[in-house]
N, C-alpha and C positions, 0 to 999 in steps of 0.2 A: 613396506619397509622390510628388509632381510633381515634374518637374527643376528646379525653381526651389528648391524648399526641398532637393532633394537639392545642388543647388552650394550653397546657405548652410553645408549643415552638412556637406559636404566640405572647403571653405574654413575652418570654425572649427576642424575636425579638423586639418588639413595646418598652420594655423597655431600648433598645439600641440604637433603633433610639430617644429615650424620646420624643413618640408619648404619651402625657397625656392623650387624650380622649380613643383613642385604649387600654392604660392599662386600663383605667376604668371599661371601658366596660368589656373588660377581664377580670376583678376580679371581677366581680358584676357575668358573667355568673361562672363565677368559683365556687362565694359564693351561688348560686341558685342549682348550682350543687351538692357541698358538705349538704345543705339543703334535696335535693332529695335523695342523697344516706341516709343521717340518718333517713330520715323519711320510705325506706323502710327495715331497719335493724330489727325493731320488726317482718317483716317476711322474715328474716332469708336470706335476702339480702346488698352484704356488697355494691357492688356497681352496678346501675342501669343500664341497656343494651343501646345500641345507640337507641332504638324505643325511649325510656323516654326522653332520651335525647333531641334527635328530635323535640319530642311534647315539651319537655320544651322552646327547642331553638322557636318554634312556638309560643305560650306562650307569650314570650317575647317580637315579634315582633306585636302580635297581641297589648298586654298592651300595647306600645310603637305607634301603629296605632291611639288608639284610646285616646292616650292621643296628639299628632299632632291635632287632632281634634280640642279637647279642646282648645289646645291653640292658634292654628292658629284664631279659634271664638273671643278669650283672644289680638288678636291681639301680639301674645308674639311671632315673630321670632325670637329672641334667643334661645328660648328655642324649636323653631318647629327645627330650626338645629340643635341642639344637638341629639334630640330624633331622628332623621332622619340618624343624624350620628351613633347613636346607631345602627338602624336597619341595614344598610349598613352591618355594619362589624359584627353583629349578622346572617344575610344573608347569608355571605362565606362560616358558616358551615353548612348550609342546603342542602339536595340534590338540582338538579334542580326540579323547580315543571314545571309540565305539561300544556302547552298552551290549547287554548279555543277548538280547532280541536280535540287534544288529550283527552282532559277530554271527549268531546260526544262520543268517542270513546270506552274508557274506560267504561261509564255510558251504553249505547251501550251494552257491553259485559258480564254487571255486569246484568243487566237486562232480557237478553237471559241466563245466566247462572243459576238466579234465578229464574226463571220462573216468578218474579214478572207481574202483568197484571194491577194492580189497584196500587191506592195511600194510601189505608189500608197497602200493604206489601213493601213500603218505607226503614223501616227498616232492611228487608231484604239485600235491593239494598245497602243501605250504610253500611249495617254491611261488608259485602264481599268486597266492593271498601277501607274499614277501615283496614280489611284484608290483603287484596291482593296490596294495591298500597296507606295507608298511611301515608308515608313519603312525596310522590312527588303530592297530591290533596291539594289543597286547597276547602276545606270542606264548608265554607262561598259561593263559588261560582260552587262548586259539587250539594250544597242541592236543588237550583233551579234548574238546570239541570235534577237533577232526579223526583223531582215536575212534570215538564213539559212533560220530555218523562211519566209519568206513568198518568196524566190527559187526 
């Protein structure tokens, strides 16, 4: 099932149980979605592949991270659980991403593969791990990782 029909028929579920924060959220990624497809229309794309997706779903949960920030500073728990509530069920549709072991592993092979040696060719390492495995990195905590092994 693709995440498009998987938010349809999460959205008609959450509307029957009349989960209100679950619809919300659902209609909010829904409305970011339909946003995504018409902004890539002028090139001659009707609707956005799961990569975009993906990245948008990350997106969301990144905005949604670092506004918990904010407010938890703000003193606002109402609103640190909402936002937290948000990313939960934004989360479901993510692949799994890849633990601490995994990622040096990864980095690891991305590095051997590029023949990267220095921290000038960086971008090498991350174009190929952005490649090859990003859906399930977490890129915030990949970019030290590859820092480290290429210093």
């Amino acid at each position: 099932m693709s995440l498009r029909e998987r938010f349809k028929e999460e959205l008609k579920t959450a509307m029957k149980a009349k989960e209100a924060g679950k619809v919300a959220t659902l209609r909010m990624i829904g409305a970011k979605l339909k946003d995504l497809d018409i902004n890539a229309r002028p090139k001659g794309i009707d609707q956005v592949g799961e990569d975009e997706i993906i990245t948008m779903l990350k997106s969301m949960v990144k905005s949604r991270r670092e506004s918990v920030e904010m407010y938890q500073k703000a003193n606002r728990q109402d609103l640190v659980e909402k936002e937290q509530g948000e990313i939960t069920i934004i989360e479901t549709f993510l692949p799994a991403q890849l633990n601490e072991d995994q990622m040096r592993d990864v980095v690891d092979e991305a590095v051997e593969k590029t023949g990267a040696s220095s921290i000038k060719e960086m971008g090498k390492v991350m174009g190929y791990l952005k490649e090859n495995y990003g859906s399930v990195l977490d890129f915030s905590k990949v970019n030290g990782l590859v820092k480290a092994k290429l210093s």
